[in-house]
N, C-alpha and C positions, 0 to 999 in steps of 0.2 A: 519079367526082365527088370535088373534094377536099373532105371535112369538117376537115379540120386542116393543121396544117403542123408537123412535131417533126422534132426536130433536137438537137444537144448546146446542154447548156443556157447555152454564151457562142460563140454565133457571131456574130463581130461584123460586122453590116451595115453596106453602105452608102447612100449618097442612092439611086444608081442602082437597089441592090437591092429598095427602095421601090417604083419604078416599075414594077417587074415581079411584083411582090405584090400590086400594086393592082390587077392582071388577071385575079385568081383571084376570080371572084365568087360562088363557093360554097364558101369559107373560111368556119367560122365562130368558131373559135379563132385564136389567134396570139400567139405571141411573139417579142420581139425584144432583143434584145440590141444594147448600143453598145462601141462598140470597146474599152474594158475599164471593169472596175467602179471606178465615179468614187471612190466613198470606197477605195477598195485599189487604186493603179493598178499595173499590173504594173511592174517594171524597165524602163526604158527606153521606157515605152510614151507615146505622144504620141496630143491628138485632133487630127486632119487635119480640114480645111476638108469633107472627102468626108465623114466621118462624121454620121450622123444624129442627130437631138434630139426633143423634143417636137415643137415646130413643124413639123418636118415627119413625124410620126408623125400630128397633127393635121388635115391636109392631105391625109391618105388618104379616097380612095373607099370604102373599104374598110370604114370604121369605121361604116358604114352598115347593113352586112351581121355582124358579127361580135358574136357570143354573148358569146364571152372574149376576154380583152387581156392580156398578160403583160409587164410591164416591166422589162428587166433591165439596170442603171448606163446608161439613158438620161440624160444633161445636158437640162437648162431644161424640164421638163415642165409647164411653167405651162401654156402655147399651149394644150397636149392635156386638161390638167384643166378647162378652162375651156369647152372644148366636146364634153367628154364628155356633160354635161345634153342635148346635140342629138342626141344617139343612144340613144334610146330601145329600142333593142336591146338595147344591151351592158349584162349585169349579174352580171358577174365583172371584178374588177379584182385582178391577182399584181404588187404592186410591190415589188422588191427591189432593193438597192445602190444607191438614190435618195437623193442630198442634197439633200432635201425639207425643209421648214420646217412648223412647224403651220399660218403664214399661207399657202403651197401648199396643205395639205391641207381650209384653211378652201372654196376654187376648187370642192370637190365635193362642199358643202352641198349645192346646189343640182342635182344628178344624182341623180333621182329613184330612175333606173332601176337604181343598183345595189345589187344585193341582196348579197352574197359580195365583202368587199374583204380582202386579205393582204396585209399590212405588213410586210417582213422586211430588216432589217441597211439602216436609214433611222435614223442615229444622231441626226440635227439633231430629232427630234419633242420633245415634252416631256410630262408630263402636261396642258398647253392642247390637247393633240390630240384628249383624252378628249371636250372641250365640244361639237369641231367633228364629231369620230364620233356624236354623241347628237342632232344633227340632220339626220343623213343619213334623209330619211323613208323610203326604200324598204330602207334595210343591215338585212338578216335574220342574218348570218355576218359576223365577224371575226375574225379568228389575225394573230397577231402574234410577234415577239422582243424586241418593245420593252419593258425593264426600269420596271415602273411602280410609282410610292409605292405603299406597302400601302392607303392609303383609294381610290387611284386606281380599285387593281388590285380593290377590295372593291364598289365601284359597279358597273365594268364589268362584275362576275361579277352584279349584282342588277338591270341592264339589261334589264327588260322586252320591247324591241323587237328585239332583236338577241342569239344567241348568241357570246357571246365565251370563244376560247381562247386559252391563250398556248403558243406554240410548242414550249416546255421541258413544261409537263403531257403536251400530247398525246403526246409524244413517249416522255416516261416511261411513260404509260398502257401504251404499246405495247412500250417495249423494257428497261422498268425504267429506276431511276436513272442517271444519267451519270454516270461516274466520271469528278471533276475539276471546274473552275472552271465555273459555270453562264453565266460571263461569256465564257470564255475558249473556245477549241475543243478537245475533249478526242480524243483517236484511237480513241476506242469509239465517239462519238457528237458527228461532227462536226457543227456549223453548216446547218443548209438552205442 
């Protein structure tokens, strides 16, 4: 039985490969990656008409069935935020390398069901993200990399409803200090 699907973590699908994912209907994790990460695209790299998006991540049978969602530099994920509220299963969301806006991330007020959202290297948010994360009525878990004003980052740590960490504590907690810019990638302690 498959309970998962793991793999390196940028393999980039395609439409087709959609369809043959969609078959596994004892999956209950999953992630996907798009043909490279939109805010860092590689040299040379182009997105093909074949490559996938939200809308058709949205469009999955699949999303029926699946526990966790993992998103990596998928393009336009509005489609898929908008009817993640319909899938009352899913309540882990991994999004990273998304040129996301707060107004995108305003789309998953309204998904009740998820409990555990990760937010990592989605530079477009702003501290308005903060308002639209404090209405998520099911989010119990938050982590993140996003750099937040001090009153931002002093709320979210006094958030009642939800535990929030920020990527750089955790991380310290476990391997000490990072030597080097907290902004920048450092070769001790690179980036998630």
């Amino acid at each position: 039985t498959a309970r998962g699907l793991r793999g390196r973590s940028k393999s980039p699908l395609l439409k087709v490969h959609l369809a043959m994912l969609d078959r596994i209907t004892t999956l209950r994790s999953l992630g996907l990656s798009g043909e490279f990460a939109v805010n860092r695209p590689e040299p040379g790299a182009k997105l093909t008409e074949k490559s996938i998006d939200g809308a058709d991540v949205a469009r999955l049978k699949l999303l029926s069935t699946l526990r966790a969602l993992s998103l990596d530099a998928i393009p336009n994920v509005r489609p898929l935020f908008s009817a993640v509220s319909k899938h009352s299963n899913l309540k882990e969301l991994f999004l990273t390398d998304l040129a996301i806006s707060d107004n995108d991330l305003k789309l998953l007020v309204p998904a009740k069901n998820i409990e555990t959202l990760y937010l990592f290297r989605c530079p477009k948010l702003t501290d308005k993200a903060y308002n639209y994360l404090c209405q998520m009525k099911g989010l119990k878990r938050f982590n993140t990399d996003i750099e937040w004003r001090a009153a931002v980052k002093r709320k979210l740590e006094k958030q009642p409803r939800f535990r929030y960490e920020h990527y750089d504590e955790g991380r310290d907690a476990l391997f000490g200090k990072r030597q080097g810019s907290l902004k920048g990638n450092s070769s001790e302690f690179p980036r998630a």
